[in-house]
CHARMM-style PDB file with segment names, atoms N, HN, CA, C and O in Angstrom:
ATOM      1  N   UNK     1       0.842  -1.182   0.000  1.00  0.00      PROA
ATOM      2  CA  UNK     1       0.000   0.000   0.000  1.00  0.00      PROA
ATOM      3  C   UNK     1       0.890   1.250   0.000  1.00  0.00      PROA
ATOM      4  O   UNK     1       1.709   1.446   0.898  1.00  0.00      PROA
ATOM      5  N   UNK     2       0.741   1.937  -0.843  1.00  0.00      PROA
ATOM      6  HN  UNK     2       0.076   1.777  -1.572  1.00  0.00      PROA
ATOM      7  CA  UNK     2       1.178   3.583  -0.802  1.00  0.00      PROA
ATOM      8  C   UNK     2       1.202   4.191   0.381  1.00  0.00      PROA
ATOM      9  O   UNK     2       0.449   4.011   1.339  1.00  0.00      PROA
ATOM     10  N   UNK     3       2.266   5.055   0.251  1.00  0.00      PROA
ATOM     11  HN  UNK     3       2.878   5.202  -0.527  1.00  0.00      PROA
ATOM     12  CA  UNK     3       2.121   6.242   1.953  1.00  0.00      PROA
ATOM     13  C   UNK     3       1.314   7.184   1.315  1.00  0.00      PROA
ATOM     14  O   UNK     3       1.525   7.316   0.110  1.00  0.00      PROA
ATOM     15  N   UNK     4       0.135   8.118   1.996  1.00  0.00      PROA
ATOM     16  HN  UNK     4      -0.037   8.011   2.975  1.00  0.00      PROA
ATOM     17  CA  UNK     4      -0.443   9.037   1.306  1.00  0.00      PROA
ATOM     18  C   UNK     4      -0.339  10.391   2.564  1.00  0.00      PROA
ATOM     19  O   UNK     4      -1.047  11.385   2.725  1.00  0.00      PROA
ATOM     20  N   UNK     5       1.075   9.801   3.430  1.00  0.00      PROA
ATOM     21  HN  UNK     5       1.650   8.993   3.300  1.00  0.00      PROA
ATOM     22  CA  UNK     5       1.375  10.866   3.943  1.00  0.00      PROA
ATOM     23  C   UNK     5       2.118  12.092   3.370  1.00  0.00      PROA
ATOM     24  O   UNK     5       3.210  12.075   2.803  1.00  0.00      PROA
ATOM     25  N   UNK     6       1.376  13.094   3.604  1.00  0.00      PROA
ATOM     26  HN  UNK     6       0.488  13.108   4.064  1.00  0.00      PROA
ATOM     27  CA  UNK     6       2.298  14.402   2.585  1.00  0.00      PROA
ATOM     28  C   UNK     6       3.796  14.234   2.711  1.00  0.00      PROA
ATOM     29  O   UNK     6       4.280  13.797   3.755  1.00  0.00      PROA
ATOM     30  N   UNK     7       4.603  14.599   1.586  1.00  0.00      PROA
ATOM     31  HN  UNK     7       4.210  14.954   0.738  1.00  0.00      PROA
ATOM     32  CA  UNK     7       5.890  14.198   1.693  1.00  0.00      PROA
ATOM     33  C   UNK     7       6.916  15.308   2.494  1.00  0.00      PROA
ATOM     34  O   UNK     7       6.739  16.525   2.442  1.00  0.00      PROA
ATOM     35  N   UNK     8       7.805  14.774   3.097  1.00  0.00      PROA
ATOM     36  HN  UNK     8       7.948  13.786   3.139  1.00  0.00      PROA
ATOM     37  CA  UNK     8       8.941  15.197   4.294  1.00  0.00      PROA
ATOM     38  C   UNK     8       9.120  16.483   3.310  1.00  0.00      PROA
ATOM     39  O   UNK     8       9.016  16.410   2.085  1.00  0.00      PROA
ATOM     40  N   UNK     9       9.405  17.670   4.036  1.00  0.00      PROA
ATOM     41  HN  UNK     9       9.490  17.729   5.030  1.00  0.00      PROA
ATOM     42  CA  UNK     9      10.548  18.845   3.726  1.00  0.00      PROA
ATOM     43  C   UNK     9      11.227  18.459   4.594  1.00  0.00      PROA
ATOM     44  O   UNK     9      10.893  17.752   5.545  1.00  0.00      PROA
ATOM     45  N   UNK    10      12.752  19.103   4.221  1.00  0.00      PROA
ATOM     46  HN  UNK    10      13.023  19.678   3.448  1.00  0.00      PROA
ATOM     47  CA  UNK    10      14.062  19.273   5.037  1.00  0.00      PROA
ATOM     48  C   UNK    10      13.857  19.813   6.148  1.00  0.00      PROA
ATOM     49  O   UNK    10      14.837  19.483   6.816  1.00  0.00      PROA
ATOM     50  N   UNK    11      13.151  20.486   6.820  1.00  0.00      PROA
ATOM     51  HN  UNK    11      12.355  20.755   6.278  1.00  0.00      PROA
ATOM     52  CA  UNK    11      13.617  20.576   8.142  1.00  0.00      PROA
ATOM     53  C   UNK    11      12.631  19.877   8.938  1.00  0.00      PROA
ATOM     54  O   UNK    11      12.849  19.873  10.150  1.00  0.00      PROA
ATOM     55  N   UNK    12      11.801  19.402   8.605  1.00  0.00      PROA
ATOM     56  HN  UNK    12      11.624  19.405   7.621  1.00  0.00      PROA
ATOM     57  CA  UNK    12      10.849  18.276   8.958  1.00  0.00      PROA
ATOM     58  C   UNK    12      11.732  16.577   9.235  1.00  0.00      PROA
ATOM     59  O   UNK    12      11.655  15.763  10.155  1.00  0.00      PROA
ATOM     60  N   UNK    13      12.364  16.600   8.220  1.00  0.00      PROA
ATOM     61  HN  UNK    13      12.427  17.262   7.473  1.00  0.00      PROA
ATOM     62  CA  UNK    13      13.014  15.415   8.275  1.00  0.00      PROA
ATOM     63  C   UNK    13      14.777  15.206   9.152  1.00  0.00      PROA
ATOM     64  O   UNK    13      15.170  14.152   9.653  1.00  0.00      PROA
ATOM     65  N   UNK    14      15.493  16.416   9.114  1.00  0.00      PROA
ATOM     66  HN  UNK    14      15.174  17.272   8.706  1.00  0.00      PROA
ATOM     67  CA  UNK    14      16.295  16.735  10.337  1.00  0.00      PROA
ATOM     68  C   UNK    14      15.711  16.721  11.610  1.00  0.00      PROA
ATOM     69  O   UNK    14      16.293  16.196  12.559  1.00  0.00      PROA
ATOM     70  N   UNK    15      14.231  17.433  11.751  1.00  0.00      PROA
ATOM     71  HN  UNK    15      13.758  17.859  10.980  1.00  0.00      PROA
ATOM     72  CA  UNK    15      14.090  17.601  13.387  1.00  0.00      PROA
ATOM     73  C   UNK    15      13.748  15.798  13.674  1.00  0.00      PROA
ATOM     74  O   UNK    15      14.055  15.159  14.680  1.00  0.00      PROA
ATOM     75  N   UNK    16      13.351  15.519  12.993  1.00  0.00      PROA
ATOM     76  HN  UNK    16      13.102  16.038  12.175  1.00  0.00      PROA
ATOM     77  CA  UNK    16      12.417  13.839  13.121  1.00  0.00      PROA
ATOM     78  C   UNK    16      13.781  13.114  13.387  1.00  0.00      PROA
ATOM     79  O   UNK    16      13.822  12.425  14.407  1.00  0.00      PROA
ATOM     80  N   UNK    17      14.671  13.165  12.765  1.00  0.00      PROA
ATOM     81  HN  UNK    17      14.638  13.724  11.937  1.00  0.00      PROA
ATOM     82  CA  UNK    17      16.142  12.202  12.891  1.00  0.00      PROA
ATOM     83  C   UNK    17      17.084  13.042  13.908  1.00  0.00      PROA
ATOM     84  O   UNK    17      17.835  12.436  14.673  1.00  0.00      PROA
ATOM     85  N   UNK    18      17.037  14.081  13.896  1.00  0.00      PROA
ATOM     86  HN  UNK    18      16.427  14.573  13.275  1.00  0.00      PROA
ATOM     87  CA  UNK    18      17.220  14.815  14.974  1.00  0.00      PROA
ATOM     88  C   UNK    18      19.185  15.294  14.669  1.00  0.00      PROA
ATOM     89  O   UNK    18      19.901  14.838  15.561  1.00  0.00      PROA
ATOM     90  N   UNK    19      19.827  15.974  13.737  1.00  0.00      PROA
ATOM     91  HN  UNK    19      19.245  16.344  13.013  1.00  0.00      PROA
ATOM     92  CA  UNK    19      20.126  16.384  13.096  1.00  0.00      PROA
ATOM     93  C   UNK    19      19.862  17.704  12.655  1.00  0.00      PROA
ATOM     94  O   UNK    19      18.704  18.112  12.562  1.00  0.00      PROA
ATOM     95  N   UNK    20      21.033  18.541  12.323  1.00  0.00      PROA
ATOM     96  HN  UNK    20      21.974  18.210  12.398  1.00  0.00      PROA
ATOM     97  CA  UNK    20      20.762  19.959  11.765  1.00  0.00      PROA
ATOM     98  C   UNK    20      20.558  19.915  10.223  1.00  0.00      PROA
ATOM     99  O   UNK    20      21.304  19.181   9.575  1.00  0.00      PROA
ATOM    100  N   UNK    21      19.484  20.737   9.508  1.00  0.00      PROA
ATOM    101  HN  UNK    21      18.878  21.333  10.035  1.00  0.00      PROA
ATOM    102  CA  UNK    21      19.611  21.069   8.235  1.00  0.00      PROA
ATOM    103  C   UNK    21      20.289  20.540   7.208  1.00  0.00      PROA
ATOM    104  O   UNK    21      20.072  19.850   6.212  1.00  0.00      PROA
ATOM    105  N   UNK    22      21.565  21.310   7.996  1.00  0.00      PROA
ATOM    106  HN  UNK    22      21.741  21.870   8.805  1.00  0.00      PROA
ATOM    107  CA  UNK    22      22.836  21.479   7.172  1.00  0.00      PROA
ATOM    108  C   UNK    22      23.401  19.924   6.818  1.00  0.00      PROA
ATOM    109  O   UNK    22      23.989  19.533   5.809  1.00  0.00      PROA
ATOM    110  N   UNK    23      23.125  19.420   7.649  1.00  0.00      PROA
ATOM    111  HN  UNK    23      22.647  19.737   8.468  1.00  0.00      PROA
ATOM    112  CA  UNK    23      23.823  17.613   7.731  1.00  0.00      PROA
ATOM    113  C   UNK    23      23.178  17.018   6.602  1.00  0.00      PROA
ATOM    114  O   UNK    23      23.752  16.250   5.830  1.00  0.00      PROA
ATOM    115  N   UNK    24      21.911  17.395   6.500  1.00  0.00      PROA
ATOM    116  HN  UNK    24      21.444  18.019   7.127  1.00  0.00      PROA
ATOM    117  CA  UNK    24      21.408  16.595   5.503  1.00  0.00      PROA
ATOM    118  C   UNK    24      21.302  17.343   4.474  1.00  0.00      PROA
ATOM    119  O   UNK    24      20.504  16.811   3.702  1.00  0.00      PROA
ATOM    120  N   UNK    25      21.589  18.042   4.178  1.00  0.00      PROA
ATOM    121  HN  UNK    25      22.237  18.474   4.805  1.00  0.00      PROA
ATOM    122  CA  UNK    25      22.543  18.837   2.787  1.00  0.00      PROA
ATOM    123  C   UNK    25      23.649  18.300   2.348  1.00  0.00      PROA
ATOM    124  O   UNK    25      23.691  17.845   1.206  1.00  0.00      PROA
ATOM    125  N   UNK    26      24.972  18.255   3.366  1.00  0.00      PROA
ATOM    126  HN  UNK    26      24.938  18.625   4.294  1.00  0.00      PROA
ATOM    127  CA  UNK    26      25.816  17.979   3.515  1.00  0.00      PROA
ATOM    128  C   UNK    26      26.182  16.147   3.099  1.00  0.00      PROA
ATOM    129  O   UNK    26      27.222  15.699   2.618  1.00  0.00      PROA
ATOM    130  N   UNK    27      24.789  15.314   3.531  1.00  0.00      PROA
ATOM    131  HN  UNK    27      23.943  15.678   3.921  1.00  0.00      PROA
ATOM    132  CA  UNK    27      24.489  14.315   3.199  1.00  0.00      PROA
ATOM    133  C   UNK    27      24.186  13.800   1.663  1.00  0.00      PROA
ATOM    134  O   UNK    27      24.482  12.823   0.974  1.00  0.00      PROA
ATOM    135  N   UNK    28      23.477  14.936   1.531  1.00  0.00      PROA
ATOM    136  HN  UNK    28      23.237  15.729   2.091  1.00  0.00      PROA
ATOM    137  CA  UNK    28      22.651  14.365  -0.358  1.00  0.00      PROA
ATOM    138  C   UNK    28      23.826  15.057  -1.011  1.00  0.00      PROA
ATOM    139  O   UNK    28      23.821  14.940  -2.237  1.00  0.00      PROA
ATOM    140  N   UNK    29      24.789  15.716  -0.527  1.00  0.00      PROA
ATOM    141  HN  UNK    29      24.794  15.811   0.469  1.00  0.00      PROA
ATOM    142  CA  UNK    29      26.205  15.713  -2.054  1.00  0.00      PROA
ATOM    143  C   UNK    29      26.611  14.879  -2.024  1.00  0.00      PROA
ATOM    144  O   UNK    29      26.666  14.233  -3.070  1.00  0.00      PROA
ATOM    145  N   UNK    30      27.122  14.379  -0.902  1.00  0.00      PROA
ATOM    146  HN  UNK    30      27.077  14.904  -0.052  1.00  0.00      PROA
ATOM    147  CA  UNK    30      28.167  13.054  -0.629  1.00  0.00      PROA
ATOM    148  C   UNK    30      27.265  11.792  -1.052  1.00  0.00      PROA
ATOM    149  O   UNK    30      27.807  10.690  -0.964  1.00  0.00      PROA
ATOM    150  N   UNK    31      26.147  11.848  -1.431  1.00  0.00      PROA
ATOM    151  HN  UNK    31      25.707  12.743  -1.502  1.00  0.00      PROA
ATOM    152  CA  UNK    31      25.251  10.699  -1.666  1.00  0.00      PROA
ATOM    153  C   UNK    31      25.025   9.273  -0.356  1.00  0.00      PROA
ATOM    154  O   UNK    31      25.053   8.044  -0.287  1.00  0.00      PROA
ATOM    155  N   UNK    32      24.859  10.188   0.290  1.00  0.00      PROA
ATOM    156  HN  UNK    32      24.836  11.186   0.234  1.00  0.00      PROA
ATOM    157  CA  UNK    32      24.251   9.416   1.928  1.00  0.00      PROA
ATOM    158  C   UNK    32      22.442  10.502   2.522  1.00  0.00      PROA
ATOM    159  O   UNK    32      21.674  11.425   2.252  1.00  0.00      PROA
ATOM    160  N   UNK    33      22.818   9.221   3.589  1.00  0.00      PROA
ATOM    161  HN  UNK    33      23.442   8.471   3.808  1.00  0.00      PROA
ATOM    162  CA  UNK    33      21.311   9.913   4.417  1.00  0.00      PROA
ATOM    163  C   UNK    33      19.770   9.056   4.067  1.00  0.00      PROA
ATOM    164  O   UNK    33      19.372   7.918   3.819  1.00  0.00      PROA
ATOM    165  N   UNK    34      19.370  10.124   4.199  1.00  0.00      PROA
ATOM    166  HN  UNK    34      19.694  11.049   4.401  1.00  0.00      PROA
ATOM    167  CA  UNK    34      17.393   9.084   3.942  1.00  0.00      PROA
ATOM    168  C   UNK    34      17.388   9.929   2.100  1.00  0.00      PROA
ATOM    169  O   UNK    34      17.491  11.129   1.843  1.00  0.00      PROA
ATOM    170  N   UNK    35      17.248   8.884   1.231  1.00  0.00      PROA
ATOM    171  HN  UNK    35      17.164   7.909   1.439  1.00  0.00      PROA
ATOM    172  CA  UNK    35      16.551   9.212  -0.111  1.00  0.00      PROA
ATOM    173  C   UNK    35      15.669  10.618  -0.105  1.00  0.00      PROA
ATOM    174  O   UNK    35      15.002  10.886   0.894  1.00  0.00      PROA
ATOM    175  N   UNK    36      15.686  11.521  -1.265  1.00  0.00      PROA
ATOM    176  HN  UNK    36      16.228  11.303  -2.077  1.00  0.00      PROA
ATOM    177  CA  UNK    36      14.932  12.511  -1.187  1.00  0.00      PROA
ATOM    178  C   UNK    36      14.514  12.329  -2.584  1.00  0.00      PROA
ATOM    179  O   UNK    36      15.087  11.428  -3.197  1.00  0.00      PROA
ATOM    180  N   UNK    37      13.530  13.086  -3.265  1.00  0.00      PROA
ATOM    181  HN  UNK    37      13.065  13.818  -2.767  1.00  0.00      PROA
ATOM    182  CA  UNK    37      13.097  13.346  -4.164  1.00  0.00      PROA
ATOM    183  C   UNK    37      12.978  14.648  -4.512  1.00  0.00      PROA
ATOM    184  O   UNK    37      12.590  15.459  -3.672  1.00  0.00      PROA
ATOM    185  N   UNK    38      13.396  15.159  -6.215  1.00  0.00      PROA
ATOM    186  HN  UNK    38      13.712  14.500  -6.898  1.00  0.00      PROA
ATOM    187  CA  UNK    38      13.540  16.626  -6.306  1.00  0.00      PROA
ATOM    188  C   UNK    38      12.001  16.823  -6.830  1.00  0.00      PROA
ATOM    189  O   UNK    38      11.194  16.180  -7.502  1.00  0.00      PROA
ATOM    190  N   UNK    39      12.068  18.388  -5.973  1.00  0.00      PROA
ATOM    191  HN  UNK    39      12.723  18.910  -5.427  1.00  0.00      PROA
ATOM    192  CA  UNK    39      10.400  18.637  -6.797  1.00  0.00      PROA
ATOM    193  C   UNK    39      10.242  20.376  -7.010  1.00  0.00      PROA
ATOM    194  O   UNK    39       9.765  21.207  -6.237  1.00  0.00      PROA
ATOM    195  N   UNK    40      10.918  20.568  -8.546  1.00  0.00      PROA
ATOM    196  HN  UNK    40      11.306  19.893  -9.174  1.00  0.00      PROA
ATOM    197  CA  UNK    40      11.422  21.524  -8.425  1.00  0.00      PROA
ATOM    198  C   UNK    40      12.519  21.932  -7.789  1.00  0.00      PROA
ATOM    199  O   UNK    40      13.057  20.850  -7.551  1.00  0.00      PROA
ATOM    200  N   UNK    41      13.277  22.822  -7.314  1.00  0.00      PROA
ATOM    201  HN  UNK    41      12.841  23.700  -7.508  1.00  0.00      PROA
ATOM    202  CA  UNK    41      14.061  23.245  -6.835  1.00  0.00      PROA
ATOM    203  C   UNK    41      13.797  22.650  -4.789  1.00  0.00      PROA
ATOM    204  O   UNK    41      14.073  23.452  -3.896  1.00  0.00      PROA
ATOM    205  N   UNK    42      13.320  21.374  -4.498  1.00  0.00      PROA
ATOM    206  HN  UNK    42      13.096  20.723  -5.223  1.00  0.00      PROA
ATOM    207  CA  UNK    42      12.742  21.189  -3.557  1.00  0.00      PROA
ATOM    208  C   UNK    42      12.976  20.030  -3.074  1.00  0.00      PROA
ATOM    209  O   UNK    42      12.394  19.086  -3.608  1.00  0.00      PROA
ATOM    210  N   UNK    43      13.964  19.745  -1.838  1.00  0.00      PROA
ATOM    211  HN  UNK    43      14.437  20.512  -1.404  1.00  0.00      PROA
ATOM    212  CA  UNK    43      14.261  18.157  -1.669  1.00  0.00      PROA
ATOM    213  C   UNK    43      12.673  17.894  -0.716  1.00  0.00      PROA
ATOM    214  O   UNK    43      12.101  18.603   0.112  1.00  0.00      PROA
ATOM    215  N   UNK    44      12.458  17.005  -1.103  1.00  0.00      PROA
ATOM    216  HN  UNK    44      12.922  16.429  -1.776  1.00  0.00      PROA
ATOM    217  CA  UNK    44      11.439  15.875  -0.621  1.00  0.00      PROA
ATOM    218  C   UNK    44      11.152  14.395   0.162  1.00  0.00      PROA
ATOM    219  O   UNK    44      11.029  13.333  -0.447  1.00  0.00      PROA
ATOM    220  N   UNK    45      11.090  14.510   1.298  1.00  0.00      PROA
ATOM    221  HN  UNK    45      11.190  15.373   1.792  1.00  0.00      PROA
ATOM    222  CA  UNK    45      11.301  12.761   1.663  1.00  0.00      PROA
ATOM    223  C   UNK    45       9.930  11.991   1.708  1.00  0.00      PROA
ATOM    224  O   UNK    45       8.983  12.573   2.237  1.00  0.00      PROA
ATOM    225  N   UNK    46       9.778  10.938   1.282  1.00  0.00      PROA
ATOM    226  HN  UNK    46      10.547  10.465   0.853  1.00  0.00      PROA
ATOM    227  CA  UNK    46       9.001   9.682   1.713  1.00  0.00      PROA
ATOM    228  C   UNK    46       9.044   9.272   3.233  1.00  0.00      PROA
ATOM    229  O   UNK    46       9.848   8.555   3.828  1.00  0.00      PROA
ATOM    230  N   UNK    47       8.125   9.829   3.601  1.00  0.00      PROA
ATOM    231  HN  UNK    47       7.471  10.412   3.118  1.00  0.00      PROA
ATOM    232  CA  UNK    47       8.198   9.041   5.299  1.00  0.00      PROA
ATOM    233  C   UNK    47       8.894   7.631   5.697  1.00  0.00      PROA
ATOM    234  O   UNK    47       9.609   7.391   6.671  1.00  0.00      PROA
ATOM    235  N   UNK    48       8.455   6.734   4.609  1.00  0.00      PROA
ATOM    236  HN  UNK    48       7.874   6.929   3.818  1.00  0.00      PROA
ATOM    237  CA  UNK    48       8.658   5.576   4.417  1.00  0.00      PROA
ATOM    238  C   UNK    48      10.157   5.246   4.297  1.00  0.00      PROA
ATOM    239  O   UNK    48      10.731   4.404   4.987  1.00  0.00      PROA
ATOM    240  N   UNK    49      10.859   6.186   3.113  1.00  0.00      PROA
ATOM    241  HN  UNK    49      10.392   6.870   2.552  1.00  0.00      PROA
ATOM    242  CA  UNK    49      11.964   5.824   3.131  1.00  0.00      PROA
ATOM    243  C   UNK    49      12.864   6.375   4.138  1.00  0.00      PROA
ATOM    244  O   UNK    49      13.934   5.814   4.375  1.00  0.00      PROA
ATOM    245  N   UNK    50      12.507   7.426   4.740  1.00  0.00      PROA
ATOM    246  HN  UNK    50      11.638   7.882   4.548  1.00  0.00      PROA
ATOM    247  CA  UNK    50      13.543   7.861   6.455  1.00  0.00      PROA
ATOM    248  C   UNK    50      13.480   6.784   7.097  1.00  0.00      PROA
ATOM    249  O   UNK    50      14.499   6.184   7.441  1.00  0.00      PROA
ATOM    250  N   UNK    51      12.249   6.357   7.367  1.00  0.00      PROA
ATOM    251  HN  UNK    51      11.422   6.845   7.088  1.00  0.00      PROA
ATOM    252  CA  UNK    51      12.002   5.448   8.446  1.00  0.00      PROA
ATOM    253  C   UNK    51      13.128   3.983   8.228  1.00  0.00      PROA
ATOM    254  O   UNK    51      13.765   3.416   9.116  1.00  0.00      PROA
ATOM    255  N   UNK    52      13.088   3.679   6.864  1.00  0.00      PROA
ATOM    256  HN  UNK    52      12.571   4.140   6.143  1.00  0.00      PROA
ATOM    257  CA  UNK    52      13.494   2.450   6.112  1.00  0.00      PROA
ATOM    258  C   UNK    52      15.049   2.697   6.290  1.00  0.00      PROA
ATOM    259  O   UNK    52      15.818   1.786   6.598  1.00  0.00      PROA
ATOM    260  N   UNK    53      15.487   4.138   6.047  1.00  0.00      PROA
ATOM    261  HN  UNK    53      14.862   4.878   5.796  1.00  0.00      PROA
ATOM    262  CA  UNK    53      17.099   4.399   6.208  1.00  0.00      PROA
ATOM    263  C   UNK    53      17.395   4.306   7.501  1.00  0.00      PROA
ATOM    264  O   UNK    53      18.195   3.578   8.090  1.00  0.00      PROA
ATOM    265  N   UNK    54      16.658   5.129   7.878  1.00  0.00      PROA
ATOM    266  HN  UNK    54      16.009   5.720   7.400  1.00  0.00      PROA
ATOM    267  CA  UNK    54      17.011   4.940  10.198  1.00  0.00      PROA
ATOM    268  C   UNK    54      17.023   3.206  10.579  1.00  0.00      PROA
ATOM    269  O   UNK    54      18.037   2.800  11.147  1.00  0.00      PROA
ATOM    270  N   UNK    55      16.181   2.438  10.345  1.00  0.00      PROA
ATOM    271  HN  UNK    55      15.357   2.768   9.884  1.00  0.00      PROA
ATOM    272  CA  UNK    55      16.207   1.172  10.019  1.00  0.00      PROA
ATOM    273  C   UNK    55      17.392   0.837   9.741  1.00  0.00      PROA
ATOM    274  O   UNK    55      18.071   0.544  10.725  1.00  0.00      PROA
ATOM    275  N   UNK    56      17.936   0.769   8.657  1.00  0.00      PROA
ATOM    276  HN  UNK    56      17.385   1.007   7.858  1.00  0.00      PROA
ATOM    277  CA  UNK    56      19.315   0.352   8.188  1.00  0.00      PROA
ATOM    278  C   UNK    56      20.496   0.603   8.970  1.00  0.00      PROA
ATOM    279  O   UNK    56      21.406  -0.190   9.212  1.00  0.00      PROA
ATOM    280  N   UNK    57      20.356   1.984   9.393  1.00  0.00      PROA
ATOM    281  HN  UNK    57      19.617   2.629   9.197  1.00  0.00      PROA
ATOM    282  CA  UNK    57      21.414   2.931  10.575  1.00  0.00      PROA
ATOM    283  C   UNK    57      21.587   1.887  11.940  1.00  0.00      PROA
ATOM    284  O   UNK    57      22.645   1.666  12.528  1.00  0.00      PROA
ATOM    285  N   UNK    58      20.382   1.375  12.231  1.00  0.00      PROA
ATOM    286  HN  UNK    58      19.523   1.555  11.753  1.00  0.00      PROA
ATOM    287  CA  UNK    58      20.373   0.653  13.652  1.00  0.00      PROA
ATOM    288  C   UNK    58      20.698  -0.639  13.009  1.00  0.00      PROA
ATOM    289  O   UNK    58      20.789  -1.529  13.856  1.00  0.00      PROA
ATOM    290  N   UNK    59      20.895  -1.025  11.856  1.00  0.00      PROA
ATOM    291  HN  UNK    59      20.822  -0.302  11.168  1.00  0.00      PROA
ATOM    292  CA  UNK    59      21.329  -2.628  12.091  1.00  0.00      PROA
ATOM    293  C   UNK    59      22.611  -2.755  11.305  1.00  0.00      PROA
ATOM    294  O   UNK    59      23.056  -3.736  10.710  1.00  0.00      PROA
ATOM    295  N   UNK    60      23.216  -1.257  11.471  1.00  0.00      PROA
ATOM    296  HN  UNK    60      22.855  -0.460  11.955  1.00  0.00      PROA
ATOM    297  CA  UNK    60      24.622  -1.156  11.555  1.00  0.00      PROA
ATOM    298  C   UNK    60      25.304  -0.980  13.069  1.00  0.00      PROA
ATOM    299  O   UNK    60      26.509  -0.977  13.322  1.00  0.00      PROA
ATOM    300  N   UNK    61      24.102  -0.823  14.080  1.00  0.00      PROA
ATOM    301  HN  UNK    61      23.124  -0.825  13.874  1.00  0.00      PROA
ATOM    302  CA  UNK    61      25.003  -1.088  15.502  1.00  0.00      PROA
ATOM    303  C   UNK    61      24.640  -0.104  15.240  1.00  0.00      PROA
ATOM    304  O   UNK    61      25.191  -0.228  14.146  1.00  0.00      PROA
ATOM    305  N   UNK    62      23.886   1.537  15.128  1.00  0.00      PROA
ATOM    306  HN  UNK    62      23.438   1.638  16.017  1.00  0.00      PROA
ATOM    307  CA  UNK    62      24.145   2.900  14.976  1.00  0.00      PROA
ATOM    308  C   UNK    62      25.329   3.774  14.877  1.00  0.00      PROA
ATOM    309  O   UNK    62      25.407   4.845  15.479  1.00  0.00      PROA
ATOM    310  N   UNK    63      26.535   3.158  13.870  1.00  0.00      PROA
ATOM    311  HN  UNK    63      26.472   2.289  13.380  1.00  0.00      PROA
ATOM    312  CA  UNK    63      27.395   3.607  13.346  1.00  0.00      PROA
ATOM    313  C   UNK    63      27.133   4.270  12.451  1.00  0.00      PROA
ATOM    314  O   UNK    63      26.728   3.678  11.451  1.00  0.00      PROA
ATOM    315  N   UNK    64      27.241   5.763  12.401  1.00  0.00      PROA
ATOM    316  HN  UNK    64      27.570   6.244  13.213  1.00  0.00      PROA
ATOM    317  CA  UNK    64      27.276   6.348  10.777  1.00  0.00      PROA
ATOM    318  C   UNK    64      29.078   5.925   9.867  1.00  0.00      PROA
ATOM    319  O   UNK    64      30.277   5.674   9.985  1.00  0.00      PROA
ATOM    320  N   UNK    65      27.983   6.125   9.049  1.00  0.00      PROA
ATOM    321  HN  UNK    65      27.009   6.330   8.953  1.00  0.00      PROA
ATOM    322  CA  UNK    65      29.394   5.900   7.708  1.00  0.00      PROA
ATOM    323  C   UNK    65      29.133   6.485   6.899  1.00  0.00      PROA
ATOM    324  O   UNK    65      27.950   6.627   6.590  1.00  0.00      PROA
ATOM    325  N   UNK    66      30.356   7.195   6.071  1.00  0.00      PROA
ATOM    326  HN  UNK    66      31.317   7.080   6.322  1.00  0.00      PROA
ATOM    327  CA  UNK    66      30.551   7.884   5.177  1.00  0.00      PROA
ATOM    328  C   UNK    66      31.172   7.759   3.881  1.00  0.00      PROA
ATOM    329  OT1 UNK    66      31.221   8.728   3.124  1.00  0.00      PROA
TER     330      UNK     66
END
């Protein structure tokens, strides 16, 4: 089933992971973090897929990697 939750803005999706802004800027050059989608000039997250990346984060032991 589809999420038909409205989709994440950036500072929606930093405060939720709990993280500054900037990190997850800093994240989508380096090609890390939770998936976004462009919409327009506009990063975008899937609830689904933060949740699915934070997921992944914890069954690395909550090690980030870069």
């Amino acid at each position: 089933m589809r999420d038909t939750r409205p989709l994440g803005k950036r500072p929606e999706v930093a405060e939720y992971i709990g993280v500054p802004e900037r990190t997850l800027d800093t994240w989508a050059t380096r090609g890390y973090g939770p998936p976004y989608i462009r919409v327009g000039k506009h990063a975008r997250y899937r609830w689904s897929e933060v949740d699915k990346w934070l997921d992944q984060q914890t069954a690395r032991g909550g090690r980030v990697t870069m």
